[in-house]
Residue, then its C-alpha position, 0 to 999 in steps of 0.5 A: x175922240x182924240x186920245x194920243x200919248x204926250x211926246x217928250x224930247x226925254x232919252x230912253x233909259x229903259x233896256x227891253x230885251x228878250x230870250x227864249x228858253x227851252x225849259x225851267x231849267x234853262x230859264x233859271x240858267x240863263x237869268x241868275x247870272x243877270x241878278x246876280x250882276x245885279x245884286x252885285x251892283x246894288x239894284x233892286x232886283x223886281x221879278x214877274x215870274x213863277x213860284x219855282x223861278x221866284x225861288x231860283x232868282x231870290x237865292x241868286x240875288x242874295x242879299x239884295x231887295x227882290x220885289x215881287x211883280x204879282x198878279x196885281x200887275x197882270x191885267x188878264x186880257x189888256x196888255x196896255x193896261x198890264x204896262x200901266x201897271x208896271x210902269x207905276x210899280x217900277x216909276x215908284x221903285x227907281x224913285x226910292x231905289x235908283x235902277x231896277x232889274x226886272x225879270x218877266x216870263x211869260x205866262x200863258x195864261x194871258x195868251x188869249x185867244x192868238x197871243x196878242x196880249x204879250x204883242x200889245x204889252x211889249x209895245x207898250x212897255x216901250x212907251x210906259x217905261x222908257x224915261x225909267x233906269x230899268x232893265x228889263x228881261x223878258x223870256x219865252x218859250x222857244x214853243x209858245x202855243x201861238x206863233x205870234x208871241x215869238x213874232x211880236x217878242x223880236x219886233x218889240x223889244x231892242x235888244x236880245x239877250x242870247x249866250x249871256x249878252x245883249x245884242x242889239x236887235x236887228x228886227x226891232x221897231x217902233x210900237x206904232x209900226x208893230x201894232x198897225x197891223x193888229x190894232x187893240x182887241x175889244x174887251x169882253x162883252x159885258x151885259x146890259x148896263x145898269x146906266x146907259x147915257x148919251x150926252x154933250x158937252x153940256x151934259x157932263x155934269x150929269x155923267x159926274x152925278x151918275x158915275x157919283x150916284x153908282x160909287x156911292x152906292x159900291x161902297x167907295x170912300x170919299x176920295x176914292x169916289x173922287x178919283x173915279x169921277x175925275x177919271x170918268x170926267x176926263x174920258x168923257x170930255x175928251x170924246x164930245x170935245x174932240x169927238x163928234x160932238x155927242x158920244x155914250x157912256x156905258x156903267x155898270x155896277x160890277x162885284x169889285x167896283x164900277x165898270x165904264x164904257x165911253x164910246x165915241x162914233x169920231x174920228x177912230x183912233x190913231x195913236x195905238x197906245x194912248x196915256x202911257x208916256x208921263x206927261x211934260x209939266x209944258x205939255x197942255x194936251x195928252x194928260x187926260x188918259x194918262x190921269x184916268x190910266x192913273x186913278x183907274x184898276x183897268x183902262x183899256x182903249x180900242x177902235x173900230x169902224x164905229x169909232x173910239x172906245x174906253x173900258x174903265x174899271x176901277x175897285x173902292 
């Protein structure tokens, strides 16, 4: 299976940067100044934050639009799909408002097992979000629990916010360097699967009619059922077109909506974060990740010795 992220020639306009902090206190300290500057300048201020930061934060911005990132867009266990998330919520904020200020604290919560979820989210968020007037701050504790989330906070993001100033970071680099070292962690085991197909690139017409069958029968809508189907489709093409030839489909029938796996024995995976960047209108390849990113609620990929991996999970 080859999935890869389209390459544009676009500038970078998203400002990632981090802080750390040493208590709820010192965090509110640090980020009213930032929306307050923000609200002065007429951006709409969008916060991923606790309820007594919210609180602080919406008191500083004023009379300004504060937009709630909430758990909507926190994808428990894959930060890649976390960042596709945000990348929609924030592409379709600048598109109405112009620039957006967006402050994120870190919940450990999404730690996991070694905190490499927030390693993996930063990353992304590089790549999903870097044609977007977004500035965006992230803060961490000066003690997370796993000292990988600090590690991965310096490598990720280009600037650092310290003393009320951004500076450039000196230890900053890019997503591909960060993550080859730690290439995505499977999801979660699931259990025996209620559908489970091999198949060619001459049978996946019958991946479309299953994947049909399954919706139909989890209560999805028309259109809806249309938008699992396509991004099924485009999974499942890529891999027995660029793959081996013959790739798997895993479908379970989950209580909120339908759960696909595509897996590939190929090639492994050589672009860590695959289907974040928009496509370019002239760019023929790199579209069929980014679609089913698009359709679905959680798109997770992965590699192992065995090949490339797909996790889809889309609700009605």
């Amino acid at each position: 299976m080859r999935v890869e992220t389209t390459r544009t020639a676009s500038p970078v306009r998203l400002r990632h940067a981090c802080g750390v902090h040493s208590g709820a206190d010192d965090l509110v300290d640090q980020t009213a100044p930032v929306v307050s500057d923000a609200a002065r300048r007429g951006e709409t201020i969008a916060l991923a934050v606790g309820p007594g930061t919210e609180a602080a934060l919406r008191a500083a911005a004023g009379s300004a639009r504060v937009v709630t990132l909430g758990p909507a867009v926190r994808s428990r266990g894959s930060g890649q799909t976390t960042a596709a998330r945000l990348a929609r919520t924030l592409r379709a904020l600048t598109s109405e408002a112009g620039a957006v200020t967006a402050v994120s604290e870190h919940d450990s919560d999404l730690d996991g097992i070694d905190g490499r979820y927030w390693t993996e989210f930063d990353a992304a968020v590089n790549v999903a979000l870097t044609d977007l007037p977004v500035s965006l701050y992230c803060f961490y504790p000066e003690l997370p629990l796993h000292s990988e989330i600090l590690y991965g906070a310096l490598a990720n993001h280009p600037l650092v916010f310290e003393q009320g100033r951004l500076r450039l970071n000196d230890g900053h680099r890019a997503p591909r360097d960060v993550l080859a070292g730690m290439p995505a962690a499977p999801p979660i085991l699931l259990g025996a699967p209620d559908l489970d197909i091999v198949f060619t690139a001459w049978q996946l017409h019958e991946v479309r009619a299953a994947v049909t069958d399954l919706a139909t029968a989890t209560a999805f809508d028309t259109a809806r059922c249309e938008d699992v189907v396509l991004a099924v489709n485009e999974i499942a093409t890529n891999a027995v077109e660029h793959g081996s030839g013959e790739a798997r489909i895993a479908l379970w029938i989950a209580g909120d909506g339908l759960v696909a796996e595509v897996h590939d024995t190929g090639d492994t995976l050589s672009e860590p974060l695959p289907g974040l960047r928009a496509p370019h209108p002239a760019d023929p390849r790199g579209r069929g990740v980014w679609i089913a990113r698009q359709l679905c609620d959680v798109l997770h990929v992965w590699a192992d010795r065995s090949g490339t991996h797909v996790r889809m999970h889309a609700a009605p």
